[in-house]
C-alpha positions in Angstrom: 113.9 111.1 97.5 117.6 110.0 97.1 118.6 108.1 93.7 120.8 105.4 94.3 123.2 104.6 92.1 124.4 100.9 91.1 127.1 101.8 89.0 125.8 100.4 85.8 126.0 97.2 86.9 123.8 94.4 85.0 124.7 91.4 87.3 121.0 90.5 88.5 122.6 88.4 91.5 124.7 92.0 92.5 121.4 93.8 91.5 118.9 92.0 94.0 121.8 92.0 96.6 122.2 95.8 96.3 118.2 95.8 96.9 118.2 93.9 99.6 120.9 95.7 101.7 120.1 98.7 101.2 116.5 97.8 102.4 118.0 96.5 105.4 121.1 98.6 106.2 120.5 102.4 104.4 119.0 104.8 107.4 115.5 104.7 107.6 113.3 107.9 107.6 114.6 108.3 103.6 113.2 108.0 100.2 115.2 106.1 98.2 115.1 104.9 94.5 117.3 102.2 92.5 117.2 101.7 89.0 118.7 98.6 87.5 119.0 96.8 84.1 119.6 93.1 84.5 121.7 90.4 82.1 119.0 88.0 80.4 117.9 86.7 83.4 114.4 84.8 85.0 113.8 86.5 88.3 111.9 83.9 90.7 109.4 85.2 93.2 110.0 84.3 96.7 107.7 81.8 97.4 107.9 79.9 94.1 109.0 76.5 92.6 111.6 77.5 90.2 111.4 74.4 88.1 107.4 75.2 87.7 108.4 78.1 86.5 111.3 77.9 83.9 112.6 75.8 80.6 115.6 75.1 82.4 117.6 73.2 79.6 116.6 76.6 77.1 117.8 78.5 80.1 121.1 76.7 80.1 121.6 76.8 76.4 121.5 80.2 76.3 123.4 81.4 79.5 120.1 82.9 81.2 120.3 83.7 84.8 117.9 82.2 86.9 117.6 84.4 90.6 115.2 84.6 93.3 114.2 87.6 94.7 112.5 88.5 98.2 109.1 90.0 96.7 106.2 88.0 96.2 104.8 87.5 93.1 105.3 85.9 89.9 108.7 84.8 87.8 109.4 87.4 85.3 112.0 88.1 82.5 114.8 90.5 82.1 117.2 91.2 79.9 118.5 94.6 78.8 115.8 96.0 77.1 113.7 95.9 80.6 114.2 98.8 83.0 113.4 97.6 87.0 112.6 100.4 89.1 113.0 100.2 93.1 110.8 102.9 95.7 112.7 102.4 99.1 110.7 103.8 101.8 109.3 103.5 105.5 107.1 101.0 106.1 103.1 101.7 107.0 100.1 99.7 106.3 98.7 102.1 103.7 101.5 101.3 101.7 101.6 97.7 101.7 99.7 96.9 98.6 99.1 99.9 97.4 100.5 99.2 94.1 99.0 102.5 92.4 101.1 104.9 95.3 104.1 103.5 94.1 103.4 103.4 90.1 101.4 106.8 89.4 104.6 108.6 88.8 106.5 105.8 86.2 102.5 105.9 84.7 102.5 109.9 84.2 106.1 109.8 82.5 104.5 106.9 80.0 101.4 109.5 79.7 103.8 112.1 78.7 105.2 110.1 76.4 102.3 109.8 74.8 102.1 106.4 75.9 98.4 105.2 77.4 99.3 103.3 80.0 96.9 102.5 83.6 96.9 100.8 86.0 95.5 97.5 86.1 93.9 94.5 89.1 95.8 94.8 91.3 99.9 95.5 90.7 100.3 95.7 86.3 100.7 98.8 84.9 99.0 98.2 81.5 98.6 99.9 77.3 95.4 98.5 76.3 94.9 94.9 77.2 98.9 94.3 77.2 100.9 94.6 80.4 104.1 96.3 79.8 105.2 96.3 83.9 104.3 94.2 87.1 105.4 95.5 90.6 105.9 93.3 93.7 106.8 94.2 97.2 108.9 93.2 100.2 108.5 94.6 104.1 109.5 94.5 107.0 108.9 96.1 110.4 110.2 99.1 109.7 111.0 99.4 105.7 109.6 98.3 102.9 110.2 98.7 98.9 107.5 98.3 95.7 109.4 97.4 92.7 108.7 96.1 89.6 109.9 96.2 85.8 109.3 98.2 82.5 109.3 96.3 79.8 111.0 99.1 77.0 112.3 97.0 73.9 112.8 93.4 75.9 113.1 90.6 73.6 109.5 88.5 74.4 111.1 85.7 72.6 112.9 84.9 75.1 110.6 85.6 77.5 108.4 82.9 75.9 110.6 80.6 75.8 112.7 80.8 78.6 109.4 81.2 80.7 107.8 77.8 79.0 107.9 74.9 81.5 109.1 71.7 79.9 108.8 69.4 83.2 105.2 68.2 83.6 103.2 66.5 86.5 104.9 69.2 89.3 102.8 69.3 92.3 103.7 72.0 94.5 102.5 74.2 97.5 104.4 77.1 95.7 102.1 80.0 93.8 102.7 79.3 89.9 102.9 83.1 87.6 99.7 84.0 85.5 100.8 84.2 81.7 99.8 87.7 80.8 100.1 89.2 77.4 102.8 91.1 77.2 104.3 93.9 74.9 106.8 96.5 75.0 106.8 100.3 75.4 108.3 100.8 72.6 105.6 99.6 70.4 103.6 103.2 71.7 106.9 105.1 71.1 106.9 107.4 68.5 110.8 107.3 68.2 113.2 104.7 69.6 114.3 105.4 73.0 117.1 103.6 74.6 116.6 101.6 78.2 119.2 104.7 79.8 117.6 107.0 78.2 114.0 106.2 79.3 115.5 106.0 83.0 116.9 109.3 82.6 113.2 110.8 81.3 111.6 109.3 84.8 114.3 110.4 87.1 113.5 114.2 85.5 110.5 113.5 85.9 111.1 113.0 89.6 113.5 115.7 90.0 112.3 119.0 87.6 114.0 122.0 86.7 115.2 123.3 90.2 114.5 120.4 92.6 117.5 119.0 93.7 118.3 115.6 92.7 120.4 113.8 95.8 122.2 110.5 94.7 123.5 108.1 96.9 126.6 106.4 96.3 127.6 102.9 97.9 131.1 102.9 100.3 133.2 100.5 100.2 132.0 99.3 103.3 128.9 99.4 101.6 129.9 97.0 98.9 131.8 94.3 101.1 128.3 93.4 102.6 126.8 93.5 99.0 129.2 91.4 97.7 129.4 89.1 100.8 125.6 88.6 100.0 125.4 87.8 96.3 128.2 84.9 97.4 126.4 84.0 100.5 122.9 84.2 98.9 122.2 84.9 95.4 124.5 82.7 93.5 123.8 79.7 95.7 121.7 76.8 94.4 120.0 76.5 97.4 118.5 79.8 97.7 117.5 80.1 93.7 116.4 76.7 93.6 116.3 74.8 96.6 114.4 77.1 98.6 111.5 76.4 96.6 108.1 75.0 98.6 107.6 71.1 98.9 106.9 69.5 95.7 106.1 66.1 94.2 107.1 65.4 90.2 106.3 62.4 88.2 108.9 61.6 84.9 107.5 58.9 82.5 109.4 57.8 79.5 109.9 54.9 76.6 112.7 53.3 76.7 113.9 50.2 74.2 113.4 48.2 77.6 110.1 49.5 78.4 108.6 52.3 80.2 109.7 53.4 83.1 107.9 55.9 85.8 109.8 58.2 88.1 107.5 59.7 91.3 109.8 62.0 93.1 109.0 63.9 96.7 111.3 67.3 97.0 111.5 68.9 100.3 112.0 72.3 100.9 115.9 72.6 101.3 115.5 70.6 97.7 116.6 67.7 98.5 114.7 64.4 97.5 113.1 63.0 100.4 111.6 59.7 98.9 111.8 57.9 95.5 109.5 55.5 93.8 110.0 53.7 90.1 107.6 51.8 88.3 107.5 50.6 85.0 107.2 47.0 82.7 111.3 46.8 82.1 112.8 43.6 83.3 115.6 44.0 85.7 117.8 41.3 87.8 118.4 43.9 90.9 115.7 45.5 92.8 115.0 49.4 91.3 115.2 49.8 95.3 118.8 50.3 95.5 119.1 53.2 92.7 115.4 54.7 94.9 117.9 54.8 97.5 120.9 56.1 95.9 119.0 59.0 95.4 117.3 59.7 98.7 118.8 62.6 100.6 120.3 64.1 97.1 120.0 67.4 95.7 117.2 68.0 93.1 119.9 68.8 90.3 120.7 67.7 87.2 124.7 67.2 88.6 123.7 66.1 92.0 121.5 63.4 90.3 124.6 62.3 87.7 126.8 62.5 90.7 125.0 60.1 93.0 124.1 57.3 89.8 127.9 57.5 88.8 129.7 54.2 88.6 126.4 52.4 89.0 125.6 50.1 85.8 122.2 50.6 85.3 121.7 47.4 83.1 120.8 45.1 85.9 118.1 47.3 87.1 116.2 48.4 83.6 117.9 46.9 80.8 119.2 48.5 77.7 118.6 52.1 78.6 121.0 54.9 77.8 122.2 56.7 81.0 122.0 60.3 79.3 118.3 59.9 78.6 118.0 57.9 82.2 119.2 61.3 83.7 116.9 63.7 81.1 113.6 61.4 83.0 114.8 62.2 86.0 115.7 65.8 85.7 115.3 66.9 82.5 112.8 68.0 79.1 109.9 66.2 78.4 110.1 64.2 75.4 108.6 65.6 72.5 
């Protein structure tokens, strides 16, 4: 097995990117493992809805990264005090879900440590009835990687928060995360342990006393693909949001004019496909001419700004303040 080495980085849209290439481009007939520690971040699986899945103005307000990866599975948080571990190999079918291959050696290093930890259904590793790490996987003909996080000292805070949805009435095709409970492996621990240091325990682990431990280290070449992909891929909206399944949304809020209901459809691509508002406000111009404003635009807080801009909404609704206008269309619930 070769360790890969990411340079320390904590950048999850470099991190994923680094995943995916070297999935794609490193020889195959190689074990390879990557460690990384991610920036607070939500990590989306592939074939999620993002928005089901995150408190997108708590994310904002606190600077979280919000990335999609190319695993199944569910959205999960990271921030520094999570370890994510990568097993690079060739691909064959009795690897494909065979969560326990890939976690028996991170779940002997816990045992060591004096740490009860099992595994659990079908891909947590967990201490009791509290999972501390979920794996996912991602394949292709030939390769294939299981990866999936440790939570060490993460702060489930944030994970609560950031990971509690404040847009109801989403229907979408996409597969929402089970809420398990959670705790951290330091909780078992009988001394602290920093996130480096516990990577350092598994890599020995790994490699004992006398095996050689190989480490890969990316070329330059290496890194202008990487880095053409996080700009290509991972920082775009329309692969960490818009690639998100079909969906329809309804908004509903009070206003000092009267209520007024928003029913959205969101194709894939996320862009809004068809609009409907209903309400009891009294307006002079037909609400059809804002439904079609917004027809064709991106299912984003600026897009949606961007496309109502200059238009006086008072003919329409009534006395209605355009902030709160935009927060029913895209935005928190009202409390």
């Amino acid at each position: 097995m070769i360790h890969i080495d990411n340079e320390g980085i904590t950048d999850p849209h470099v991190n994923l990117a680094i995943e995916e290439y070297c999935i794609r481009h490193l020889p195959a007939g190689e074990d390879y493992l990557l460690f990384y520690i991610n920036a607070p971040s939500i990590i989306i699986g592939r074939n999620q809805n993002t928005l089901e899945e995150i408190h997108q103005a708590y994310i904002d307000e606190h600077g979280i990264h919000v990335v999609r990866r190319i695993s199944g599975g569910g959205a999960v948080y990271h921030d520094h005090g999570n370890l994510n571990f990568s097993f690079l190999t060739d691909f064959s079918k009795d690897k494909l879900n065979n969560f326990k291959q890939f976690a028996t050696p991170i779940i002997k290093v816990l045992n060591a440590m004096g740490v009860s930890a099992e595994m659990k259904g079908r891909n947590d590793i967990v201490v009791g009835d509290k999972k501390v790490s979920g794996n996912a996987q991602f394949s292709s003909t030939k390769r294939m990687f299981n990866h999936g996080t440790l939570l060490l000292d993460c702060d489930l805070d944030q994970v609560t928060k950031a990971l509690d949805v404040k847009m109801t009435k989403i229907k979408s095709k996409g597969h929402k995360s089970s809420r398990a409970r959670v705790a951290n492996i330091a909780e078992f621990l009988e001394a602290p342990l920093s996130t480096e240091a516990f990577k350092e325990k598994i890599l020995a682990s790994l490699f004992p006393d006398g095996a050689e431990r190989k480490t890969y280290r990316l070329t330059a070449k290496d890194w202008n693909s990487i880095n053409a992909l996080v700009e290509e891929k991972y920082r775009q909206w329309d692969w960490n949001y818009g690639h998100s399944p079909d969906f329809d949304i309804q908004r509903t809020r009070h206003f000092a004019a009267g209520i007024i209901d928003f029913r959205l459809k969101v194709k894939r691509g996320g862009a809004i496909e068809n609009v409907k508002i209903y309400g009891d406000f009294f307006g002079q111009r037909p609400v059809s001419e804002i439904q079609n404003a917004l027809i064709g635009v991106r299912y984003d807080k600026r897009a949606i700004e961007g496309a109502l801009e200059g238009i006086d909404l008072y003919p329409y609704f009534g006395e209605v303040d355009r902030a709160e206008f935009i927060d029913l269309i895209y935005g928190p619930d009202e409390q």
